[in-house]
N, C-alpha and C positions, 0 to 999 in steps of 0.2 A: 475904654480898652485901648491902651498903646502895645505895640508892639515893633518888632525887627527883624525880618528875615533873614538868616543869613546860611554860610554853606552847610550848616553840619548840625543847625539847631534854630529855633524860634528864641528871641525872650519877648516873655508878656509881661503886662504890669497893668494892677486894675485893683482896686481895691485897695490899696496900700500893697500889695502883694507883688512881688515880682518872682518870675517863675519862668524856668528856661525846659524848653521841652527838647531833647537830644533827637535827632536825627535816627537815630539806632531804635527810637520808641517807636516804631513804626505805626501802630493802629493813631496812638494821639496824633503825632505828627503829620500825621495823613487827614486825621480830623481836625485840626487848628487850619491847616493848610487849606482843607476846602471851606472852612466856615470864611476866612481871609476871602477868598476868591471871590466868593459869592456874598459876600460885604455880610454875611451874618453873626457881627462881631460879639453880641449877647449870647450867642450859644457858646462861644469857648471856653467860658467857669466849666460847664455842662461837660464838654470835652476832658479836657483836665484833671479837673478835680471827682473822681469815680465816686465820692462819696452823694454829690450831688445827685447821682443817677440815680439813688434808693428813697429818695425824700418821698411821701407820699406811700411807701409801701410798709413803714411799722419798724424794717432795719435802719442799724446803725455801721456806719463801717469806721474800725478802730483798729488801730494801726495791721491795717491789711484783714482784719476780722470781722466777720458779719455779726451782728448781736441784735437781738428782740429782748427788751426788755431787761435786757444786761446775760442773756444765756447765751452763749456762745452758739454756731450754727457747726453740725458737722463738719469736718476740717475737708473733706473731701466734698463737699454739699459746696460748702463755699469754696472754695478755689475754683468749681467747676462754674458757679455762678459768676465769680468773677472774671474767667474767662470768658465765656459770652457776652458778660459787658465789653471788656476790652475789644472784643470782637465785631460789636454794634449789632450782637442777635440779641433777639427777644426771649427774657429767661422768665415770664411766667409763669410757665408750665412746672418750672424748678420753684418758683416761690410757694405754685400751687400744693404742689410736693409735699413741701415742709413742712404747710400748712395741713395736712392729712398726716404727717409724721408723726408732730406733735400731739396728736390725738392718742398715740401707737403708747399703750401703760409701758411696754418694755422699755426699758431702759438699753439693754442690750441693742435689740432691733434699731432705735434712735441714731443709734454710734455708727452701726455693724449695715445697715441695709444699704445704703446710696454706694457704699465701698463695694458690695455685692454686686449691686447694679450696673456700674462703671467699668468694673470688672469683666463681666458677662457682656456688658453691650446691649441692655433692657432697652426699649421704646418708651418715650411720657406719653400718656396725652395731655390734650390741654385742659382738662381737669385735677393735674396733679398722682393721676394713679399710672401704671406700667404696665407693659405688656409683658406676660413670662408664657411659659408654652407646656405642653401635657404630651405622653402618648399614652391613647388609653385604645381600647380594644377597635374593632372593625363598626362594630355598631354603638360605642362612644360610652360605651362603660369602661368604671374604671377599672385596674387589673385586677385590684389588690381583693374589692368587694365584687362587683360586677352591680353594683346597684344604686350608684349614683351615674345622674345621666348627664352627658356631658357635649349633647347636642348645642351646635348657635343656637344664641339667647338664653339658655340655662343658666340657674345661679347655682352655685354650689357653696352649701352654709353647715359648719358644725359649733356646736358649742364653744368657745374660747377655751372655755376652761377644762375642757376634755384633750385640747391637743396639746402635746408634749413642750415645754417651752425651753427645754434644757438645749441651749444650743449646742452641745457638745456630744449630745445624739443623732447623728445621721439618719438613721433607719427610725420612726419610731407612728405613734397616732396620730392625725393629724393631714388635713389634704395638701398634697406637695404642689408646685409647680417648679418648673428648671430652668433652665439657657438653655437655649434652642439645640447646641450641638448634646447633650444629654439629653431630653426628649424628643429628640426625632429616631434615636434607637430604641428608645422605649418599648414601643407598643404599634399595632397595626396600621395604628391612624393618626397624627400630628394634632394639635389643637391650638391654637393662641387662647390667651386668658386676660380679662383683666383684672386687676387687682390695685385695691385701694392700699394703701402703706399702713394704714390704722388696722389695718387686718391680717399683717403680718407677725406671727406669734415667735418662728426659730430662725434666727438665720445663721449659718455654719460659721462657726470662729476663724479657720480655716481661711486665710486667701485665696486659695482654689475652688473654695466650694462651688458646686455647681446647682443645687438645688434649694427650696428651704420649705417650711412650713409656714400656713396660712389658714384661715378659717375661714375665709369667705374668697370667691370668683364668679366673675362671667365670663362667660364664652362668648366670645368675639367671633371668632372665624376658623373654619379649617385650614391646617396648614400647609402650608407647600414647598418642597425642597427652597434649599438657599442659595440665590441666586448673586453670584460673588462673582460677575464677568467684566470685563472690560469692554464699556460702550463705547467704545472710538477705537482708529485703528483697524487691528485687527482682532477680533472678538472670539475668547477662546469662552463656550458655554462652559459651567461646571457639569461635569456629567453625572449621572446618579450613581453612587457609589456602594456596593453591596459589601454584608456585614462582612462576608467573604472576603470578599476584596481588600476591606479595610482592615483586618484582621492579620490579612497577608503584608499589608505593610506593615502595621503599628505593630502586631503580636496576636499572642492569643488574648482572650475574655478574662483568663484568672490573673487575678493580681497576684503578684510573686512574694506580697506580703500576708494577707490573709485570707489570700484562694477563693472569697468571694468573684461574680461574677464583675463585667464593666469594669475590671480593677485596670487594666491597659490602655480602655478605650479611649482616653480623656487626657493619661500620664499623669491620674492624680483618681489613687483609690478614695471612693465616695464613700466607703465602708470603714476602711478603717483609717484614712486622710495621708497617709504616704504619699510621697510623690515618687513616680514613678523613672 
């Protein structure tokens, strides 16, 4: 590994390869730099060349593209992934993802779900599946039956092939889960869920969408208002904000498009997908 630092950029050369890393790349150039300092001149391919980070996991990266087996990786799936490489976080939990996606028969959900999730601000864990959230009744039934129970550690399972798969149905059979600021108006009581991606049957075409269909969940934990303060400083808590209240600023309940309720709450009817 030769190289030369200089004010505005590195160039390396190794391999037959020569390669100038710009000042302005800020994550490389901070990792070439410390690999330099700390004489670990074998990890700068590593650094560099982002395609090396994936060796041992099954992708291939082609011109800026993730690929298994020659199928392209959602476009949004990958860009996120590759940003946490550039990042130097650990994106397991995203490979684990895919790896549960793949499994997912829709084709639709494949495309449509990680867009959803990015979107809303969904939790992984490190098994690959996500966190979405319910409001279901005071003593954890749902609203719709009252008779799935949807206590911690509950699974909640229907058929596949009984829930609705048309994404272009909102309302339809099928157990929903949402984004936290759509079910926590829900229903008396909050819930987080967890949910494998192989188990995702609808999700809204819709970029606003806020909820979708699923045939299977766990119940993780009861939930608890959303804590959105600033830890430093001076610390303003979110205070709990009634529907009243929120009503009084945002609007009324009915959407001014098809008079369904929730149509204001959100600035994007979940009924009939206007925006508000």
């Amino acid at each position: 590994m030769n190289y030369h630092v200089l004010n505005s950029s590195i160039v390396l050369n190794y391999l037959g390869k020569t390669v100038v890393v710009s000042k302005d790349d800020t994550e490389r150039y901070e990792g070439v730099l410390a690999c330099i300092r700390e004489n670990r001149l074998d990890d700068i391919p590593a650094v560099v060349e982002i395609e090396r980070g994936f060796e041992g996991t099954g992708l291939e990266l082609k011109d800026g593209l993730l690929y298994e087996n020659d199928i392209p990786m959602p476009s949004e799936l990958n860009d996120r992934i590759l940003a946490y490489k550039d990042q130097g976080l650990p994106f397991d939990s995203l490979l684990k993802f895919w790896e549960n996606l793949k499994l997912n028969p829709s084709y639709n959900s494949k495309q449509m779900l990680y867009k959803f999730l990015e979107h809303n601000g969904h939790p992984f864990t490190e098994d690959g599946c996500f966190i979405a959230y319910r409001g279901v009744t005071a003593d954890f039934k749902d609203r719709h039956t009252g008779k799935f129970d949807n206590s911690v550690g509950a699974v909640c399972e229907e058929d596949r092939a009984l829930v609705d798969d048309n994404p272009n149905n909102t309302c339809s059979r099928g157990l929903h889960v949402a984004c936290f600021d759509y079910a926590r108006g829900f229903g008396a009581q909050l819930i987080e869920v967890k949910v494998n991606p192989k188990d995702v049957v609808a999700v809204p075409t819709g970029y606003n969408g806020t909820k979708m269909r699923v045939c299977k969940f766990e119940v993780v934990a009861v939930g608890e208002n959303l804590r959105n303060e600033v830890l430093y400083g001076n610390p303003s808590p979110m205070e709990d904000e009634t529907e009243e209240e929120f009503e009084k600023e945002h609007g009324e309940n009915d959407c001014s498009f098809c008079g369904e309720e929730d149509g204001q709450l959100y600035n994007y009817c979940p009924h009939c997908g206007e925006q508000q």
